[in-house]
N, C-alpha and C positions, 0 to 999 in steps of 0.2 A: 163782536169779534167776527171777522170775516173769515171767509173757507181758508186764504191762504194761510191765514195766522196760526189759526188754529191745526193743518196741513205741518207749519211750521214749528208748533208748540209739541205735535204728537213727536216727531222728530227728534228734538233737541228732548224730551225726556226718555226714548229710546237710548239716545246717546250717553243720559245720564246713566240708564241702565247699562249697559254695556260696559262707563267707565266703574262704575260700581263695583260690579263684578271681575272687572281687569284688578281692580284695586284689593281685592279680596283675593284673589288667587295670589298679587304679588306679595302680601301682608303675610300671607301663609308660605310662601317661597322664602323671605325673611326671616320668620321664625323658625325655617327648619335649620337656614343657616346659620341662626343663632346658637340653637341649641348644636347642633356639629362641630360649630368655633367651642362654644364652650367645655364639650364633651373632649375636643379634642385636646384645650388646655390644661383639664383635669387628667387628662392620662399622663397628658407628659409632665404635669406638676409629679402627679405620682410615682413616674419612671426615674422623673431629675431626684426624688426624694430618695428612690430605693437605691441609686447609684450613689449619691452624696452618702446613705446608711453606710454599702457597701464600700465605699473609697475609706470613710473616716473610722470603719471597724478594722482594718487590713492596714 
């Protein structure tokens, strides 16, 4: 292996690092959305439920 290869090799596993770590940050960005979507369709399943209660008791 010559200087540059290797020059070239330090590089591109830098890069991997970097994507790495971009990809973890974004995996973690997802999962907050996820759970947000979900938390938010549990409320309003709950909200639609407590309204449908109150419509069909009245």
């Amino acid at each position: 292996m010559n200087v540059q290869n290797a020059i070239d090799l330090c590089r591109l596993k830098e890069m991997l690092l970097y994507q790495k770590e971009k990809r973890k940050e974004i995996d973690f960005q997802i999962e907050i959305l996820e759970r947000l979507i979900n938390e938010t369709s549990k409320k309003e399943k709950e909200e639609t439920q407590k309204w449908l209660s109150k419509e069909l008791n009245t």
